[in-house]
N, C-alpha and C positions, 0 to 999 in steps of 0.2 A: 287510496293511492291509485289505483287502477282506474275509476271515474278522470283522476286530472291528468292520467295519461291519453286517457281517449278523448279529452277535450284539446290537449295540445296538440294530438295529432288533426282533429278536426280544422283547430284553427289556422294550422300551419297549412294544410293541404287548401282551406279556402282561399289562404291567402298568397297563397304560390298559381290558383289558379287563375285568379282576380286579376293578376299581373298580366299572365301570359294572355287575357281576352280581350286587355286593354286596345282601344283602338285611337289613335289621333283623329281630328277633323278632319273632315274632305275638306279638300283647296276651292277656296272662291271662282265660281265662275270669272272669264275673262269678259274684258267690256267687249262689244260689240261684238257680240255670239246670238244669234237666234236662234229657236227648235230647244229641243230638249237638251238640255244640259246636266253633265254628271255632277253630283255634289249640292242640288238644290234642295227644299226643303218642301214634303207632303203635307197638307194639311188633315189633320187627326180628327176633326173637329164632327164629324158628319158621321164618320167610322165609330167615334167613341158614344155619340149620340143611340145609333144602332146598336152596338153590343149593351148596355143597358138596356134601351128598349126592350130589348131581348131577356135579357135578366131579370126584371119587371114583370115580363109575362112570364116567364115560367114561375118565378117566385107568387105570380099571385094563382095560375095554377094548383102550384103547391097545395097554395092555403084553402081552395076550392076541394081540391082532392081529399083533405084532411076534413074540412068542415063537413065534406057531404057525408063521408065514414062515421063521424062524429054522431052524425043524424040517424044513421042508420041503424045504429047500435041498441 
């Protein structure tokens, strides 16, 4: 009983928080607007490329650090 009491409250507080974080879209740029405008959309694409790249090398670090331990032993 005590386990489905602490899951209710779990659930209930995720879902009361979920709500209040919620955010609508930003409003469409207006036509004829030049320069930066609020509400437009970044591309992820180069960023996401980099944080793996990055995860990649350390993970093969990793396996480096462990393999040359390995050796040592």
């Amino acid at each position: 009983m005590k386990k489905v009491i602490i899951i209710l409250v779990v659930i209930i507080a995720s879902a009361t928080t979920t709500n209040l974080l919620a955010q609508g879209p930003p409003p469409p740029p207006a036509h004829d607007e030049t320069g930066n405008q609020e509400g437009g959309r970044a591309p992820i694409g180069s960023g996401l490329f980099i944080l793996i790249g990055l995860g990649a090398a350390y993970g093969g670090k990793k396996i480096y650090d462990m393999r040359k331990e390995k050796l040592e032993e």
